[in-house]
FIKEMAR-836523 format. One line per 5 residues: their letters; for each residue z, x negated, y negated of N, C-alpha, C, O. Coordinates in Angstrom, 2 decimals, padded with zeros to 5 digits, always signed. Layout:
<atoms>
A	Z/X/Y/Z/X/Y/Z/X/Y/Z/X/Y ~ ...
</atoms>
This chain:
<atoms>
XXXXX	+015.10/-015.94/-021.46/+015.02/-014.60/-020.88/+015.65/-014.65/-019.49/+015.32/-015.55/-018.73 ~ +016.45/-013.81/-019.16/+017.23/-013.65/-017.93/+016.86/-012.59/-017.01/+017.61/-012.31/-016.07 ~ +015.66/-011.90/-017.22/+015.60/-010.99/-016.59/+013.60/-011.50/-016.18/+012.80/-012.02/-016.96 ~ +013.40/-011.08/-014.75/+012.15/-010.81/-014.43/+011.13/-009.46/-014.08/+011.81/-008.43/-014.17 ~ +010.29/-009.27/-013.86/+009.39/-008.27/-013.31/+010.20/-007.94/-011.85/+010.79/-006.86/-011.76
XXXXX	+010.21/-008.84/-010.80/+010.65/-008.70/-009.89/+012.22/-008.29/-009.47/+012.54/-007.81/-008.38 ~ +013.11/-008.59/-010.56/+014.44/-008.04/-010.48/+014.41/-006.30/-011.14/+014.81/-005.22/-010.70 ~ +013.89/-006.63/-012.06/+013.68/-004.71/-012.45/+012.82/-003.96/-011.17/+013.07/-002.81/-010.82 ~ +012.00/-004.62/-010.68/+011.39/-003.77/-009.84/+012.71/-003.17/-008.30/+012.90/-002.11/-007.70 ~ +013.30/-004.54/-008.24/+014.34/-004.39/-007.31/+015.39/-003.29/-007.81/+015.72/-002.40/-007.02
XXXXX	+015.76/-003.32/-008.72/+016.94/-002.61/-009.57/+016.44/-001.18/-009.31/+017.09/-000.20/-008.96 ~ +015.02/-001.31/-009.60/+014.29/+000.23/-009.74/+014.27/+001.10/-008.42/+014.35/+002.33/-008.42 ~ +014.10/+000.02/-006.88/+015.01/+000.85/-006.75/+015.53/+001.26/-005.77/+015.29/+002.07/-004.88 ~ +016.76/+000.19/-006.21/+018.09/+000.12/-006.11/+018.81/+001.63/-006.67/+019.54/+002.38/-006.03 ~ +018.34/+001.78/-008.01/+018.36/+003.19/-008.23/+018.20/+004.28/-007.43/+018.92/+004.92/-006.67
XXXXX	+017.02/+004.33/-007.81/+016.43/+005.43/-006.45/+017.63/+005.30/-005.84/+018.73/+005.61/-006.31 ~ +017.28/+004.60/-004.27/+018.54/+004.51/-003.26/+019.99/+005.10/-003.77/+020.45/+006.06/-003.15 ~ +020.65/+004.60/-004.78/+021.83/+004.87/-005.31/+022.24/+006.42/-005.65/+023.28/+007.00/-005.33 ~ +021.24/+006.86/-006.32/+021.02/+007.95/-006.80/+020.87/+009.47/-006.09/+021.36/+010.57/-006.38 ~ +019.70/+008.89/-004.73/+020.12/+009.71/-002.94/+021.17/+009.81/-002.71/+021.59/+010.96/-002.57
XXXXX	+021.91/+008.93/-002.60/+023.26/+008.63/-002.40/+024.26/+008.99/-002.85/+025.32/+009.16/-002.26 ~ +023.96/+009.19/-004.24/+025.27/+010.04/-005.12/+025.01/+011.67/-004.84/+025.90/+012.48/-004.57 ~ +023.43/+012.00/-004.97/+023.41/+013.38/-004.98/+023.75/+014.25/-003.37/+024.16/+015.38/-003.13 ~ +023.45/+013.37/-002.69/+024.14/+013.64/-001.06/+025.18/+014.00/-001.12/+025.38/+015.19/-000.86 ~ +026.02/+013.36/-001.41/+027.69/+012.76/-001.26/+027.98/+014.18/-002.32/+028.39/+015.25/-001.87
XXXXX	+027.69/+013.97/-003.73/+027.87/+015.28/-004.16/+027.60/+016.72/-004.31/+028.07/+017.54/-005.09 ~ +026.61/+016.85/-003.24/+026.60/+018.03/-002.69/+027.12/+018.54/-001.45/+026.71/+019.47/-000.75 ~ +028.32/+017.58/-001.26/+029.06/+018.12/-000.28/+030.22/+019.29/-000.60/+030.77/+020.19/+000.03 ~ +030.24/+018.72/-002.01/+031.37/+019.81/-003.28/+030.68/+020.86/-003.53/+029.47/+021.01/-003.70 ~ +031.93/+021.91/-003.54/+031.26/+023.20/-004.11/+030.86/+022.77/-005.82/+031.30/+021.81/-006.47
XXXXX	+029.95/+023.78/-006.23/+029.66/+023.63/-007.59/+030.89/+023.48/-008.58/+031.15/+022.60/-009.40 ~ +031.58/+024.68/-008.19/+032.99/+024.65/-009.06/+033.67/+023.00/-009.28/+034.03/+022.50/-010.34 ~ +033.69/+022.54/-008.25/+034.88/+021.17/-007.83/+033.27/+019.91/-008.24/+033.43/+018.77/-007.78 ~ +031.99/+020.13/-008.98/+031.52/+019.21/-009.12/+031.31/+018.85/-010.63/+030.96/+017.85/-011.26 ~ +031.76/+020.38/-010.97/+031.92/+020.47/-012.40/+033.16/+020.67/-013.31/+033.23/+020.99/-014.49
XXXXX	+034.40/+020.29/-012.13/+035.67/+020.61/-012.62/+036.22/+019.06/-013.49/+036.10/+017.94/-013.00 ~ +036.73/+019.29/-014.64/+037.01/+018.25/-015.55/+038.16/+017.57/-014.44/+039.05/+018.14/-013.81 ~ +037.75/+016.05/-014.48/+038.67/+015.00/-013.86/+038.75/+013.79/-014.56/+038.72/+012.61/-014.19 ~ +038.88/+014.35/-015.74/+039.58/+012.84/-017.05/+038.28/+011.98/-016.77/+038.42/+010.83/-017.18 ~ +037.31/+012.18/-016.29/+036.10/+011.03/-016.23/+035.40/+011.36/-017.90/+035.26/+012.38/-018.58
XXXXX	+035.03/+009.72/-018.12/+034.65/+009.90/-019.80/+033.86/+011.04/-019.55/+034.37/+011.96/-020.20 ~ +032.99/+011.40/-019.00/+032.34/+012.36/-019.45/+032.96/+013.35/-018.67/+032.09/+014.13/-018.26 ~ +034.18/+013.68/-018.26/+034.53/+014.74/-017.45/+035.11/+015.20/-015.97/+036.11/+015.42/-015.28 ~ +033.21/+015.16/-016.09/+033.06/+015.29/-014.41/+032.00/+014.70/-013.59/+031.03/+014.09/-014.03 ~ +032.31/+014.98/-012.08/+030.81/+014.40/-011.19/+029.58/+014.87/-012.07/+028.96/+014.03/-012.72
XXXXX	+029.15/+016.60/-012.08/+028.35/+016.77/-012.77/+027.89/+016.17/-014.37/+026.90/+015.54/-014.74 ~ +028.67/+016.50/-014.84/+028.43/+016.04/-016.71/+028.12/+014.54/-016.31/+027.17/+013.90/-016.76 ~ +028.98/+014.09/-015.48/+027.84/+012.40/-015.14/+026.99/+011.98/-014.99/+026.47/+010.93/-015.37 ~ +026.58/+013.14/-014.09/+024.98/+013.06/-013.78/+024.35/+013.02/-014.71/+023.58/+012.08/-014.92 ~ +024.49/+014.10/-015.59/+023.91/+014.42/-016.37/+023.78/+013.57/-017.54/+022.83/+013.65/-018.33
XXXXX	+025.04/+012.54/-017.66/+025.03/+011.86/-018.81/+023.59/+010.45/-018.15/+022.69/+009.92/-018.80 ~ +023.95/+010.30/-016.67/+023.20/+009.26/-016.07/+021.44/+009.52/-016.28/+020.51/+008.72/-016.19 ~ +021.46/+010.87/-016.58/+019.91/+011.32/-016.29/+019.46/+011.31/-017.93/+018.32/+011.03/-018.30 ~ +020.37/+011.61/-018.69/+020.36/+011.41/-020.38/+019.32/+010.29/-020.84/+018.24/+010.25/-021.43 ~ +020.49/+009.15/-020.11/+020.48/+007.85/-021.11/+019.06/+007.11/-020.05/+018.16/+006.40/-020.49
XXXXX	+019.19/+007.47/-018.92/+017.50/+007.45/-018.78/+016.40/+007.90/-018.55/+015.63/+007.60/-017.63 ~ +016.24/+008.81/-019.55/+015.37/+009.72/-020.13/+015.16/+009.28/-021.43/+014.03/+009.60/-021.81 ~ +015.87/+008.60/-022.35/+016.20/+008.14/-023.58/+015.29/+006.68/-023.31/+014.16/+006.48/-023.76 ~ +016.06/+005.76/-022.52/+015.30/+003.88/-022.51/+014.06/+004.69/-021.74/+013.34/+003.71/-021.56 ~ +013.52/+005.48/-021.33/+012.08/+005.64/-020.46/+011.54/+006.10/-021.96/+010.54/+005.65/-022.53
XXXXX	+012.06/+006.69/-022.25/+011.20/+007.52/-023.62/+011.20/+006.05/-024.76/+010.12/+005.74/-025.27 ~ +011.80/+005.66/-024.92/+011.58/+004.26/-025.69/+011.14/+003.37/-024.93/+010.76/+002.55/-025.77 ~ +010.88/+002.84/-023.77/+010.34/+001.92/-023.29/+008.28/+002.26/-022.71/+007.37/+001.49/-022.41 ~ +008.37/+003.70/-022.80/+006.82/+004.23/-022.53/+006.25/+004.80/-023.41/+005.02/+004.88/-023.37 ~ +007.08/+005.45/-024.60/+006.69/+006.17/-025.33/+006.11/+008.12/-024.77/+005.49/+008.95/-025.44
XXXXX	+006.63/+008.22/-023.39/+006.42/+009.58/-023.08/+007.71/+010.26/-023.22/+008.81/+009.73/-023.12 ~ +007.45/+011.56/-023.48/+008.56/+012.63/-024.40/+009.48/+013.37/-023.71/+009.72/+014.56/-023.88 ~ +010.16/+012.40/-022.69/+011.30/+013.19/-021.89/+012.29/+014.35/-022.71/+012.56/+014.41/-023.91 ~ +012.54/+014.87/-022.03/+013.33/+015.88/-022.95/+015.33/+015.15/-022.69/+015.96/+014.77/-021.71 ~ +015.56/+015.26/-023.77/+017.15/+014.82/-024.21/+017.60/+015.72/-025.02/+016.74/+016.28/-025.69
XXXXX	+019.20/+016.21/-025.24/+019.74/+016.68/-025.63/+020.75/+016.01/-026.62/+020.12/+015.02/-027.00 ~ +021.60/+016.00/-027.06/+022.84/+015.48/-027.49/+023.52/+014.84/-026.30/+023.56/+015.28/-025.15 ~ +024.12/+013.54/-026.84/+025.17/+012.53/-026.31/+026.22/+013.53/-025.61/+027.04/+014.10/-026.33 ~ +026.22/+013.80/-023.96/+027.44/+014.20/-023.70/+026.82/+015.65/-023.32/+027.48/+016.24/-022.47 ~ +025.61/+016.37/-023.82/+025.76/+017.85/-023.84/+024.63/+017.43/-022.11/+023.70/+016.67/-021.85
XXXXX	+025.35/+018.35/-021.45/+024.44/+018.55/-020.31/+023.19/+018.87/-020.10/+022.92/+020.06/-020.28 ~ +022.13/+018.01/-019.70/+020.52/+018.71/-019.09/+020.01/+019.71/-018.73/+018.97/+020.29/-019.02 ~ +021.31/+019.99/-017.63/+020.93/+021.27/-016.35/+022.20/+021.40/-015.87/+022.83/+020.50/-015.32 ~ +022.63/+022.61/-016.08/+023.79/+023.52/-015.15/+023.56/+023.81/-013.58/+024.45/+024.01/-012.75 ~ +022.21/+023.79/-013.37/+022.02/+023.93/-011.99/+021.98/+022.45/-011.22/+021.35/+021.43/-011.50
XXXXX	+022.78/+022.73/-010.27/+022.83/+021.25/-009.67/+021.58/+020.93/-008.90/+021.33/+019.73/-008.95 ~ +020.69/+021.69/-008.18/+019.89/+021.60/-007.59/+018.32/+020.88/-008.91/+017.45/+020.01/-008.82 ~ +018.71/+021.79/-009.86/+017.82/+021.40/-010.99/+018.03/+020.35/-011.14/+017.05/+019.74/-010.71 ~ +018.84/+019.60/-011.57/+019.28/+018.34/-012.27/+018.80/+017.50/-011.29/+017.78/+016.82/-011.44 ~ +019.84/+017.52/-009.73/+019.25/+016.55/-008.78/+017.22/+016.26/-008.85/+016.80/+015.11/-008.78
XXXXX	+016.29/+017.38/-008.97/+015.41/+017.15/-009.08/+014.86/+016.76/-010.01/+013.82/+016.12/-009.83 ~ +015.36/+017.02/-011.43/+014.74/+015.79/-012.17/+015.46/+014.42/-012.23/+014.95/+013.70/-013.08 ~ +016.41/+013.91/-011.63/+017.04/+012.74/-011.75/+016.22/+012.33/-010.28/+015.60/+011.31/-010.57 ~ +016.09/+012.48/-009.60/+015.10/+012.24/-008.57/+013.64/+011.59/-009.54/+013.22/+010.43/-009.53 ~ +013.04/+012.86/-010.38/+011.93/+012.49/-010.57/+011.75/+011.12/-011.76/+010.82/+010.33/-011.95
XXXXX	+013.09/+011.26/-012.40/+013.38/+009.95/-013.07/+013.02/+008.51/-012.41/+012.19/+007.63/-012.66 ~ +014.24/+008.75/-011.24/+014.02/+007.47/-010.44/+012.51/+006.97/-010.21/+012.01/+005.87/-010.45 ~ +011.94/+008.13/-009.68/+010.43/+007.39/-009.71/+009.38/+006.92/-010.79/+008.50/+006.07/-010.95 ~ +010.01/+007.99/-011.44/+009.36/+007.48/-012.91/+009.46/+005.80/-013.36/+008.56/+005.09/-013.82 ~ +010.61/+005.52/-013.12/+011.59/+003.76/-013.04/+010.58/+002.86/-012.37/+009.95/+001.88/-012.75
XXXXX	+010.62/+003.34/-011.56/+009.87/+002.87/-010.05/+008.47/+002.07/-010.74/+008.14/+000.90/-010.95 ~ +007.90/+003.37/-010.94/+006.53/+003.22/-011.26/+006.24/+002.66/-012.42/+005.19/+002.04/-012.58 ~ +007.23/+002.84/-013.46/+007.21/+001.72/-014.54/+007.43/+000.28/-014.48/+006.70/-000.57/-015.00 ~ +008.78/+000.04/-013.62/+008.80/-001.25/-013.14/+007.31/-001.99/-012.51/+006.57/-002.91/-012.86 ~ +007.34/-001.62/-012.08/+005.70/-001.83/-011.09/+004.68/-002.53/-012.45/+004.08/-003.59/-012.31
XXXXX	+004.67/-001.91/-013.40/+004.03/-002.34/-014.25/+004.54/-003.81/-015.05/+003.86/-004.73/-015.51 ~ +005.54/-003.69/-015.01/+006.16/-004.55/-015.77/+005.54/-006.34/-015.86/+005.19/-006.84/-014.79 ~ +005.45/-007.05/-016.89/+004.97/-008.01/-016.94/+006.05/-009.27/-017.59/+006.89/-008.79/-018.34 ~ +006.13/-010.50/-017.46/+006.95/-011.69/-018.19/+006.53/-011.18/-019.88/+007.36/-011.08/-020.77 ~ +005.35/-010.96/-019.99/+005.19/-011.09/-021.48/+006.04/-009.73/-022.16/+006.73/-009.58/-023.17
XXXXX	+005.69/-009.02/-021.26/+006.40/-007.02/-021.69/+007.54/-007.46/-022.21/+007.99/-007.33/-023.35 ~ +008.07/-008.15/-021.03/+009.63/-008.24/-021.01/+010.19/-009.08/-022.41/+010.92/-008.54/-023.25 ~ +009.74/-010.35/-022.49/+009.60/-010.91/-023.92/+010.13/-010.60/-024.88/+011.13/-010.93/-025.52 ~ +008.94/-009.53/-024.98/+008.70/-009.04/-026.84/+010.16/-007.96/-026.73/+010.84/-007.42/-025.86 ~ +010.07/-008.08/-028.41/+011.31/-007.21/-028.89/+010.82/-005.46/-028.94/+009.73/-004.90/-028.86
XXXXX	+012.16/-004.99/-029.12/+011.80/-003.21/-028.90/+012.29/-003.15/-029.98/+013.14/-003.96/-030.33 ~ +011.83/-002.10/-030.80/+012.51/-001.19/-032.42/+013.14/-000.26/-031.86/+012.54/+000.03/-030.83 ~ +014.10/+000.41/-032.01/+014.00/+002.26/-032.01/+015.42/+002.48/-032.47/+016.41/+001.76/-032.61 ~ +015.10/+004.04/-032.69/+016.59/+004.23/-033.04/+017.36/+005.36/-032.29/+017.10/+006.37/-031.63 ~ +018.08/+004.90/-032.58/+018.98/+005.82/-031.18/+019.67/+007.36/-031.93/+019.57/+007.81/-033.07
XXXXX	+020.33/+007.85/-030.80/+020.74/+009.06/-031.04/+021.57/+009.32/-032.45/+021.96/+010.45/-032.75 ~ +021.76/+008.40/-033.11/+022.46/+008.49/-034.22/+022.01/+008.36/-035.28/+022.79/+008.21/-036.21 ~ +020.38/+008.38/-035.55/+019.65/+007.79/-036.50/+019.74/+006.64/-036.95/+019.16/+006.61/-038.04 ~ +020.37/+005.21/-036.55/+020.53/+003.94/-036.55/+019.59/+002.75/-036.07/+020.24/+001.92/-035.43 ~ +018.37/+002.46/-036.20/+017.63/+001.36/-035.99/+018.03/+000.40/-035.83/+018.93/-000.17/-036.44
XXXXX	+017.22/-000.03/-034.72/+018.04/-001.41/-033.92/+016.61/-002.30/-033.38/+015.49/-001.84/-033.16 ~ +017.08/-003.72/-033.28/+016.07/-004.34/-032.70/+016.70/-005.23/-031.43/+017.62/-005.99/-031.70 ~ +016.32/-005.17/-030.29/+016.75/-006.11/-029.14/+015.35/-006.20/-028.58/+014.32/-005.54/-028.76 ~ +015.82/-007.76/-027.47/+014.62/-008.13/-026.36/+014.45/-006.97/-025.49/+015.42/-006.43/-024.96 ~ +013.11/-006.53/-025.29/+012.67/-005.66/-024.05/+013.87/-006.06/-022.90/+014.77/-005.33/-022.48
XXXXX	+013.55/-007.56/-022.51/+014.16/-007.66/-020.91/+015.97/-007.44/-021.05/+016.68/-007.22/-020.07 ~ +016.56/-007.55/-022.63/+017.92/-006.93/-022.70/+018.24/-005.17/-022.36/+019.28/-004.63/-021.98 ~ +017.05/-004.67/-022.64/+017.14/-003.37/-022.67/+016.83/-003.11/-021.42/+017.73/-002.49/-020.86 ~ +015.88/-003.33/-020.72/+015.89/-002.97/-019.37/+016.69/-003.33/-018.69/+016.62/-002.64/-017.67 ~ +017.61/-004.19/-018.59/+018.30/-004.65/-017.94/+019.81/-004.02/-018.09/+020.68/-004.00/-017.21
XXXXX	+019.90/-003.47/-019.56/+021.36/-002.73/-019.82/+021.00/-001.46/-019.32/+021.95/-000.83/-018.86 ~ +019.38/-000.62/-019.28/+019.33/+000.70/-018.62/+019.79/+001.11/-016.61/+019.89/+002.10/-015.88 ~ +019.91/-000.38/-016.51/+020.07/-000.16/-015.10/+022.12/-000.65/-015.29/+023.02/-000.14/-014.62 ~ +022.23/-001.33/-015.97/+023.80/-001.81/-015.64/+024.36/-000.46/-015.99/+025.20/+000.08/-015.26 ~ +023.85/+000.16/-017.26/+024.36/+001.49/-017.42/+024.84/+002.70/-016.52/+025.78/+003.49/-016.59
XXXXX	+023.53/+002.47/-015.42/+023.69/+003.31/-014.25/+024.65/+002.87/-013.32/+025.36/+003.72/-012.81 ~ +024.77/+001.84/-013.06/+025.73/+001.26/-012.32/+026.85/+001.43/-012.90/+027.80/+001.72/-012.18 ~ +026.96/+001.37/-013.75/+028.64/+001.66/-014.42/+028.80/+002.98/-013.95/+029.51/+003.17/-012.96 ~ +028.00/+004.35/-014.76/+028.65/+005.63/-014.56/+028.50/+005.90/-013.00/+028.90/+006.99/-012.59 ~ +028.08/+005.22/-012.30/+027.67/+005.53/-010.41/+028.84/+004.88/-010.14/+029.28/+004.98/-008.99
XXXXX	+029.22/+004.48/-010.64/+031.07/+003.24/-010.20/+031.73/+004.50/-010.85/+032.12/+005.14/-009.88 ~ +031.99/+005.04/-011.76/+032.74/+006.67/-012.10/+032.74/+007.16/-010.70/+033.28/+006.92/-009.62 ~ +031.90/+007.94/-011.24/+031.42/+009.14/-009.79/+031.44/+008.95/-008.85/+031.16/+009.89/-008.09 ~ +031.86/+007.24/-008.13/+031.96/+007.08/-006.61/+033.12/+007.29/-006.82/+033.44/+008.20/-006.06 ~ +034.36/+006.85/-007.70/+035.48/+006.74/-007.84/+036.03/+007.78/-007.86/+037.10/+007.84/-007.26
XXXXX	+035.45/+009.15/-008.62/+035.50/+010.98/-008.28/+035.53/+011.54/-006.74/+036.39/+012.19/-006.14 ~ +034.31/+011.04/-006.38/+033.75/+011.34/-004.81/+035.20/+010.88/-004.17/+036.02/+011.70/-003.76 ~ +035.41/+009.43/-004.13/+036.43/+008.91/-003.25/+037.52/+009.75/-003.48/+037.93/+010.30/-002.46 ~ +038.12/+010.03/-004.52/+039.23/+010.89/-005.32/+039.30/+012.46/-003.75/+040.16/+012.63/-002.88 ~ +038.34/+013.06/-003.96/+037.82/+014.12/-003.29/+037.65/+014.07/-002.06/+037.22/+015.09/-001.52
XXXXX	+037.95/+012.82/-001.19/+037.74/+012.92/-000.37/+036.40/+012.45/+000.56/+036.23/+012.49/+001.78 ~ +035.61/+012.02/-000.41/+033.67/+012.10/+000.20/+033.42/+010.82/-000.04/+033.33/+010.48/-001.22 ~ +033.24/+009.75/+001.07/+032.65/+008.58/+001.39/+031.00/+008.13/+001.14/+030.06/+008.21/+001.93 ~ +031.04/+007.51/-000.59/+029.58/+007.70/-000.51/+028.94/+006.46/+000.10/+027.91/+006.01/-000.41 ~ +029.61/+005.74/+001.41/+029.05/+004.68/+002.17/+028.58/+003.60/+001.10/+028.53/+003.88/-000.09
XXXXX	+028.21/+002.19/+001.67/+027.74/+001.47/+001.38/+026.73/+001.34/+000.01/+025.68/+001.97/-000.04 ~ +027.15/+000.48/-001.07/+026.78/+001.01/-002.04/+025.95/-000.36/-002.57/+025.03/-000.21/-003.37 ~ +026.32/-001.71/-002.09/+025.66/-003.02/-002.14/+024.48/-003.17/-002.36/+023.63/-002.44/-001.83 ~ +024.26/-003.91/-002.98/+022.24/-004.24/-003.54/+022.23/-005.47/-002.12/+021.28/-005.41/-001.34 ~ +023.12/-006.34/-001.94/+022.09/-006.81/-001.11/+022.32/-005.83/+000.82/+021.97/-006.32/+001.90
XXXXX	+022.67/-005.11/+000.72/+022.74/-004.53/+002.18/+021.61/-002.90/+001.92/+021.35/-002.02/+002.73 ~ +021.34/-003.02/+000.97/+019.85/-001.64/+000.75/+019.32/-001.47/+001.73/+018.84/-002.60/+001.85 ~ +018.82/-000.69/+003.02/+017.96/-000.38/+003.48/+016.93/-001.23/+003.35/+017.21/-001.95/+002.40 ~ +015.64/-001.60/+003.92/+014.40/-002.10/+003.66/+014.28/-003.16/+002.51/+013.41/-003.35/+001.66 ~ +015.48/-003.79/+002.79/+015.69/-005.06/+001.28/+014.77/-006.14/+001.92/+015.09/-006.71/+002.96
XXXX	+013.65/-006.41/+001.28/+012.50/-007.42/+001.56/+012.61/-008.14/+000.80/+012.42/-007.83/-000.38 ~ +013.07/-009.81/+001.33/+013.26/-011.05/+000.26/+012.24/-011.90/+000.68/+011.99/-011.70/+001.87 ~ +011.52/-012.80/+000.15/+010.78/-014.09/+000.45/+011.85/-014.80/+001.13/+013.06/-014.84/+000.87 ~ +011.21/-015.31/+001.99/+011.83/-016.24/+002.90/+012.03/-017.86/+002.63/+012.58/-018.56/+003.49
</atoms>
């Protein structure tokens, strides 16, 4: 197993942080220019978000068993940007507070589920948690790459330069 309690908890949030950070930076754009198609797989800044707030709403809903609401692969959450930012906010903490829980043994055991395609699958817990955060990092590497495109510096984006990064000594 390659993954611990203590690195998801970090990741979790690393999120968070990341996530301030994107929705800052992209609310410097008018709505029009956040939702204007720019060849990004999913489009745009927005539809990113939205795809980012999707797919974890999806591993939270399979990893807790509580009934986030999801749509179709690709179809947007929330048209309102202000909306969206607040439940992708409330995501992050949701992360947060799950991580927190997290145990060596959790991590271990294998997960069932099937995904948006009706396809059943079996992987290690600590593979899956660990691809729900690389996931984010990928489409947040998009959307900085949009932002930059546009003009908007979403600063420092490094896990080890985070704000309040507390390591054992």
């Amino acid at each position: 197993m390659c993954a611990d309690p203590n690195l998801c908890r970090r990741m979790a949030v690393y999120n968070l942080w990341m996530t301030e950070k994107l929705y800052a930076a992209s609310g410097q754009m008018t709505d029009e220019e956040r939702k204007r198609d720019q060849g990004a797989f999913f489009k745009s800044v927005h539809s990113t978000l939205n795809h980012i707030l999707f797919a974890d709403r999806a591993w939270m809903s399979r990893f807790t068993g509580h009934p986030y609401e999801i749509k179709g692969m690709g179809v947007d959450l929330y048209a309102d940007f202000e909306a969206l930012k607040s439940a992708h906010l409330a995501i992050a903490g949701d992360i947060i507070a799950f991580a927190d829980t997290l145990t060596p043994e959790w991590l271990a055991q294998d997960l069932e589920w099937t995904n948006t395609r009706g396809v059943t699958k079996v992987r290690p817990k600590w593979l899956l948690v660990i691809h729900m955060f690389n996931h984010q990092t990928h489409h947040r590497g998009q959307i900085s790459t949009l932002l930059t495109q546009a003009g908007i510096d979403i600063g420092v984006t490094d896990l080890p330069f985070m704000p309040d990064l507390e390591l054992a000594e």
